[in-house]
N, C-alpha and C positions, 0 to 999 in steps of 0.2 A: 787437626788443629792443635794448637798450643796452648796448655794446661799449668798451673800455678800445682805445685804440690802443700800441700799444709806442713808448714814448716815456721814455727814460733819466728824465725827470723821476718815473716810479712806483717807480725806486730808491729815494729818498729820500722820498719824501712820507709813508710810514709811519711813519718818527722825526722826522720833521718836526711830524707833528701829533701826536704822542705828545710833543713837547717843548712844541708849543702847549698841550695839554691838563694837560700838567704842570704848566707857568708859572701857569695860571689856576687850577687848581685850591689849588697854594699861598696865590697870592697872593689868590684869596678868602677861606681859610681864615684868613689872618692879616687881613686888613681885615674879617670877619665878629670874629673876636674882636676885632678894637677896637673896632670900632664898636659893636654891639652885642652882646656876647657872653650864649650862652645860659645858664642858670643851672645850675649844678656837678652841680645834683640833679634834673637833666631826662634826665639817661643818655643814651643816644647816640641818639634818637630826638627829634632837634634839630630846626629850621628849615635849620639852618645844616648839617649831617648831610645832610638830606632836597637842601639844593640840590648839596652835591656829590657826592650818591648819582645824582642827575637829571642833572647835567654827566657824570659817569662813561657814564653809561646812554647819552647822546645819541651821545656821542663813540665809544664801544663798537659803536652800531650802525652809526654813518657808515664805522667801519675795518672792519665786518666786512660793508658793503656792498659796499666797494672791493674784502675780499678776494675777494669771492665773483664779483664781475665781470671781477677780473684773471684768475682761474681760468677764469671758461665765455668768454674772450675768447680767450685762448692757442689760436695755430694751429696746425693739426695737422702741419703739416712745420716741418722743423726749419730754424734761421738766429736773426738776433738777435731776431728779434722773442717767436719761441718762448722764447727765454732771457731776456730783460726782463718779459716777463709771468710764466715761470714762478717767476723772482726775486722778482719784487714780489709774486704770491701770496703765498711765505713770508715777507715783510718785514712786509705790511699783518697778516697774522695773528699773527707776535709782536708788534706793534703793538697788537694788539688783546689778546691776553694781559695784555701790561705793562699796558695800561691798568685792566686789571677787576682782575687780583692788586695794584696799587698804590689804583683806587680803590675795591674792597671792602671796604678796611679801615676805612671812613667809617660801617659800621653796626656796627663791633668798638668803634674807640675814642671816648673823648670826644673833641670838636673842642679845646678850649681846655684845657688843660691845664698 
């Protein structure tokens, strides 16, 4: 099976790609409405909805892969390595939180508004 090594870089790589995930998700939402924006009376069950319901979804399972590998990777005695894994557990999985409470809101509201 596949193991996470403790490596200060899984501090950070959870807002990392929780701020990559951000960036894209925005900056679709706003070049989907100009570009082609879907019509006012389509309700939130969009193209444009539907893609960044599927970027949400992809991103959600990549962070909640990480989290779940930093967790069965963490050894069982203690030193930095137990503490960089057991950190980045809880990082990668508010990570993952932020991600689904910010993009579940893509089957509540209209995109263009």
């Amino acid at each position: 099976m596949k193991t996470l090594r403790a490596h200060p870089l899984h501090l950070f790589a959870g807002p990392l790609l929780w701020a990559i995930w951000y960036v894209v998700l925005y900056s679709g939402q706003a070049l989907g409405c100009e570009t082609a924006p879907p019509p006012a009376n389509a309700g939130v069950w969009t193209w444009l909805n539907g893609l960044l319901l599927l970027h949400t979804l992809v991103f959600a399972v990549v962070l909640l892969y990480l989290t779940w590998l930093a967790h069965r990777s963490t050894p069982a005695e203690s030193g930095n390595g137990r503490f960089i894994l057991k950190v980045s557990t809880g990082v990668y999985l508010v990570a993952t939180i932020a991600v689904l409470a910010i993009g579940l809101q893509s089957v509540i509201y209209l995109p263009c508004v």
